[in-house]
Steps between C-alpha positions, in 0.01 A plus 500: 500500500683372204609722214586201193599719190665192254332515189418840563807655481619366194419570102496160277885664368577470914434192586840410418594640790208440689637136459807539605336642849548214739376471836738605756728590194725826483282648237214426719613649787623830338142533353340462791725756674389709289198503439426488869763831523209695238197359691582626768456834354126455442433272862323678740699557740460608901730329693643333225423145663303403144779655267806276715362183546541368157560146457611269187759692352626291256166264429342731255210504762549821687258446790431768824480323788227743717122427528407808369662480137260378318266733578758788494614375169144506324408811683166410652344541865385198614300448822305459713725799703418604850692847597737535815532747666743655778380793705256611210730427191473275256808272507393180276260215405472167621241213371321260708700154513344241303351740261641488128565830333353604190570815265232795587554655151707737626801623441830559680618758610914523401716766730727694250699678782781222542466329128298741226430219250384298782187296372351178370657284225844583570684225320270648166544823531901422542512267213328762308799750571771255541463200296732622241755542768384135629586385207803662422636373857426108368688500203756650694522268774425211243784602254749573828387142613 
């Protein structure tokens, strides 16, 4: 699941800087960092396998590299889901092989105990509280060259 945010990050008096964001670039990188750093706050997170296995730091393509993501990241159940279970529990879901998921119009269900602003969207909801920061960290970097 990809998260691409140029051009949605930056106001028309930004894209100075927004230029001056090259691929693989120092400026790049340190954005990346951190918005990954204030995503995580909002990633679900139960292992943490989803939150830590963040790749393209330094693209300006932050992409996370599990199956699940995209449906993690827009919140919805998808299915067809068959329960396991061990010894009377529910443990999981599984779908057939060969059989391609689609959304049941349901919605997710986020665990708060390890992560409370676990949920959908997370790259909106952080750039809602953080852009200014995001921002701030650019011109910084960009200025510091």
């Amino acid at each position: 699941m990809k998260i691409r945010y140029e051009g949605k990050l930056f106001t028309f008096w930004d894209k100075i800087f927004a230029k001056k964001l090259q691929k693989g670039g120092r400026a790049q990188t340190i954005l990346d960092m951190e918005i990954v750093k204030d995503c995580a706050k909002y990633t679900p997170f139960d292992s943490g396998t989803l939150a830590h296995t963040v790749d393209g730091i330094g693209s300006g393509i932050i992409t996370y590299k599990v199956p699940y993501a995209h449906y993690m990241y827009y919140g919805k159940v998808y299915g067809p889901n068959i329960p396991l279970y061990e010894d009377g529990i529910l443990t999981g879901f599984f779908s057939p092989k060969g059989v391609t998921k689609q959304p049941t119009g349901k919605s997710l269900q986020y665990s708060k105990e390890k992560n409370a602003l676990a949920g959908p969207f997370w790259f909106e909801r952080a750039k809602a509280d953080n852009k200014k920061k995001w921002l701030a960290t650019v011109k910084k970097a960009v200025k510091n060259g």
